[in-house]
C-alpha positions as CSV (number, residue, x, y, z in Angstrom):
1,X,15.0,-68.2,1.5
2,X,17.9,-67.5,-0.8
3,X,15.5,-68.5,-3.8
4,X,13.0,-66.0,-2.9
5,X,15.6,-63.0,-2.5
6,X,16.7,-63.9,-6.0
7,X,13.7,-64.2,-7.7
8,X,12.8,-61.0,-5.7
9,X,15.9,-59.7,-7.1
10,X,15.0,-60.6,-11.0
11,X,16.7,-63.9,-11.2
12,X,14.2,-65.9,-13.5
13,X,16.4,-68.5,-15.4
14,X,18.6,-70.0,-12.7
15,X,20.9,-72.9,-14.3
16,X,22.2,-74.4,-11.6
17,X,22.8,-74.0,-7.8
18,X,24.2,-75.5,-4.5
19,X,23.3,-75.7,-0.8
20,X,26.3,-75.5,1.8
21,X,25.4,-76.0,5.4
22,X,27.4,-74.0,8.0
23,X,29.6,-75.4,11.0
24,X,31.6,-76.9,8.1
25,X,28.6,-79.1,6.9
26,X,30.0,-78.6,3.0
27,X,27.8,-79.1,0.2
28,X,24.3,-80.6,1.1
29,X,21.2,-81.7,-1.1
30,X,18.2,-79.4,-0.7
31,X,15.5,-80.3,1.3
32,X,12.3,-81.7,-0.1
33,X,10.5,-78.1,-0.2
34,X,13.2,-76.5,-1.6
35,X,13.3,-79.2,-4.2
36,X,9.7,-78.6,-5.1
37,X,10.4,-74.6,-5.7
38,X,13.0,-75.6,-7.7
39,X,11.1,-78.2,-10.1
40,X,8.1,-75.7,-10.3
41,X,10.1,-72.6,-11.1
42,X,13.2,-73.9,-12.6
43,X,12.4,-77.2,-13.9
44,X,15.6,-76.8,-16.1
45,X,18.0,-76.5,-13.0
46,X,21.0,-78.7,-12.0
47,X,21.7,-78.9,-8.7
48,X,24.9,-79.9,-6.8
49,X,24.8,-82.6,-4.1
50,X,27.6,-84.7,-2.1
51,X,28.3,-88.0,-3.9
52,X,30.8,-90.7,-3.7
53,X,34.3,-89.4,-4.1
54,X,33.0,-85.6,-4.4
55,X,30.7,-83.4,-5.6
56,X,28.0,-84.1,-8.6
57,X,25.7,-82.2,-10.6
58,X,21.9,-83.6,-11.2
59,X,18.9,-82.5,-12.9
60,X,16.5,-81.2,-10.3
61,X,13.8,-84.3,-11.7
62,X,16.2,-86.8,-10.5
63,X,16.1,-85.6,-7.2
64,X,12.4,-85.6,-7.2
65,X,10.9,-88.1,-10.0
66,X,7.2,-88.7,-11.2
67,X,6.8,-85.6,-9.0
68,X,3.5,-82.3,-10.7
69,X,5.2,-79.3,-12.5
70,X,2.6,-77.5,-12.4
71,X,4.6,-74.4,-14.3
72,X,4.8,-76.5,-17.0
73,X,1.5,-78.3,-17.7
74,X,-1.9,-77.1,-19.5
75,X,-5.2,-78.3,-20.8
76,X,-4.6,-80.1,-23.9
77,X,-8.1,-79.8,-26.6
78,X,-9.2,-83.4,-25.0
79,X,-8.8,-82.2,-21.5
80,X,-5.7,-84.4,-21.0
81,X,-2.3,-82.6,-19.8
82,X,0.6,-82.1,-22.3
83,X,4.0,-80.1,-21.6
84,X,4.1,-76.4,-22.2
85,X,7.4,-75.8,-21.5
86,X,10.4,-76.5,-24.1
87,X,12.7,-79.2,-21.9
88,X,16.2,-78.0,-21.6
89,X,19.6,-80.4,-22.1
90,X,22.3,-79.1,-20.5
91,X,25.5,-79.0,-21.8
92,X,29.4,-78.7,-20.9
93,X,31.3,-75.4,-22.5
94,X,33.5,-77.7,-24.1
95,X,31.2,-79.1,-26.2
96,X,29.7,-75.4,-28.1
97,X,31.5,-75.3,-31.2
98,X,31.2,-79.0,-31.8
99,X,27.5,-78.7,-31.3
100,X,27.3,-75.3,-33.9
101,X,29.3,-77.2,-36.4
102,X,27.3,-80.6,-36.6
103,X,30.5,-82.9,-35.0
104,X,28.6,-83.3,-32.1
105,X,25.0,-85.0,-32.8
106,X,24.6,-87.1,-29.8
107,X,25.5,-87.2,-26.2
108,X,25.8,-89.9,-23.9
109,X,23.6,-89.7,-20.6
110,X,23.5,-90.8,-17.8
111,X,20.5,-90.4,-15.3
112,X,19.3,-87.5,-17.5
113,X,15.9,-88.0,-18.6
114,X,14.7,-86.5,-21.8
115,X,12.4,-86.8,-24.6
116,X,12.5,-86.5,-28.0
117,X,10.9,-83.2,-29.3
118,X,11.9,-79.5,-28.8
119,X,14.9,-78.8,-27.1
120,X,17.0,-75.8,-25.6
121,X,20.3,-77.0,-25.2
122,X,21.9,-74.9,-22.8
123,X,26.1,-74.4,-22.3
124,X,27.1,-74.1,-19.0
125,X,29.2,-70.3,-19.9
126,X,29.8,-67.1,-18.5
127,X,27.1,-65.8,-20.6
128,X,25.0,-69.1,-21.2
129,X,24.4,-69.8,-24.8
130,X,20.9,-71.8,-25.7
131,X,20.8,-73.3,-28.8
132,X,17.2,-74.4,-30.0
133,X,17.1,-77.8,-31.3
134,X,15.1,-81.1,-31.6
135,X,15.7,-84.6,-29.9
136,X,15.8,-86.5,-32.9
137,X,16.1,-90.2,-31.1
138,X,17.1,-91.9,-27.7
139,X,18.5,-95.4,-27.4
140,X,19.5,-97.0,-24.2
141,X,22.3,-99.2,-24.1
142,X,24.5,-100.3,-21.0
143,X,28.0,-98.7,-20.9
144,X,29.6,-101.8,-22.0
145,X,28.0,-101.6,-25.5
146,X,28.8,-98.2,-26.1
147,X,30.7,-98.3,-29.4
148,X,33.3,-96.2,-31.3
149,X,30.5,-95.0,-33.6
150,X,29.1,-93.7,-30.2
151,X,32.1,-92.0,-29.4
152,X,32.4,-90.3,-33.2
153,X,28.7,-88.9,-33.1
154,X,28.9,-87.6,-29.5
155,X,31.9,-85.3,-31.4
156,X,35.2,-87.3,-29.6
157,X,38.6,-89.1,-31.6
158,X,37.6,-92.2,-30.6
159,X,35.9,-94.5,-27.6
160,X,38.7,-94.1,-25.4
161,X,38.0,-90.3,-25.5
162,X,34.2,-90.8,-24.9
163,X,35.1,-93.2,-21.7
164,X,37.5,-90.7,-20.5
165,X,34.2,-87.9,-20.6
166,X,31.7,-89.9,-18.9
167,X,34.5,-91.0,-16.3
168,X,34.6,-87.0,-15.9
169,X,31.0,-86.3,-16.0
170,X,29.7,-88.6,-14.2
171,X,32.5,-90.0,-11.4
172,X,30.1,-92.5,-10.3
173,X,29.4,-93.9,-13.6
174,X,30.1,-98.3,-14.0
175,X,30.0,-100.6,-17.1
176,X,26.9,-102.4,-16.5
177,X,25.1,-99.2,-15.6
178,X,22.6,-98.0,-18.5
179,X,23.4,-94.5,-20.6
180,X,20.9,-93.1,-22.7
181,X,22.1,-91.8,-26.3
182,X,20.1,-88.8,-27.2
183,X,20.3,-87.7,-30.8
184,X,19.8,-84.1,-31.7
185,X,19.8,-81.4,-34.3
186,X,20.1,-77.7,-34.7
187,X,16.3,-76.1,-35.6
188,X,18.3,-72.8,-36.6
């Protein structure tokens, strides 16, 4: 319901959102229809769910992988489907000025499935900021064999830094759990 009063409302480019039940329920996931809305009109979204030792943020297409966006998809020239839609990477606000100035040229994921090709990469600010951009490369490595060189093109001092970030971003996170390394550049 609250989705429809804000779309009704204008809302067209939500970046992120949270359920919270009543009775003192807290945060909860949204339920499977809601989670379709949200894929098909805001494929972009992060939503909040209860996690182990708090409160996490997740793409909407982890909480509903392999699913149909239809929003996004049309007839290719061979009659096979291709994307539309320009996929968005969502970013911390920490990380804007690094990103602008080239220090930053990777990021470390985690459960955050992208592609490379066009990218809006979205800062989580007041006034969001979306920066157009390509996805260059991915590479998959387990957090174990993340290296300094990691740490120094994902924009940090050094791989204690870069630890210290994932620990933050993702609480959950373990050494022998796989991180993607997406590789990026500005297109303006």
């Amino acid at each position: 319901m609250a989705l429809g009063h804000a779309r009704a409302a204008g809302a067209r480019d939500l970046t992120a959102i949270v359920a919270v039940g009543d009775t003192g329920r807290g945060v909860l996931a949204p339920c499977g229809r809601d989670r379709q809305v949200l894929l098909d009109y805001h494929p972009g979204i992060r939503v909040l769910v209860p996690a182990a030792g708090g409160i996490r943020s997740v793409a909407i297409t982890d909480l509903l992988p392999h699913a149909y966006v239809w929003g996004q998809q049309s007839a290719a020239s061979d009659g096979a489907l291709r994307s539309a839609a320009t996929q968005a990477l969502h970013f911390h606000r920490t990380y804007l000025e690094a990103v602008r100035t080239g220090r930053k040229t990777t990021t470390v994921r985690f459960r955050d499935p992208v592609e490379t090709g066009p990218v809006n990469m979205v800062f989580e600010l007041d006034d969001e900021v979306v920066l157009p951009g390509v996805i260059t490369q991915i590479a998959s490595k387990s957090v174990a064999e993340l290296t300094e060189a990691d740490a120094i093109a994902d924009g940090f001092r050094d791989f204690a830094e870069l630890q210290d970030r994932l620990r933050f971003h993702y609480p959950d996170i373990k050494a022998t759990d796989d991180a993607t390394i997406v590789h990026f550049r500005l297109t303006r």
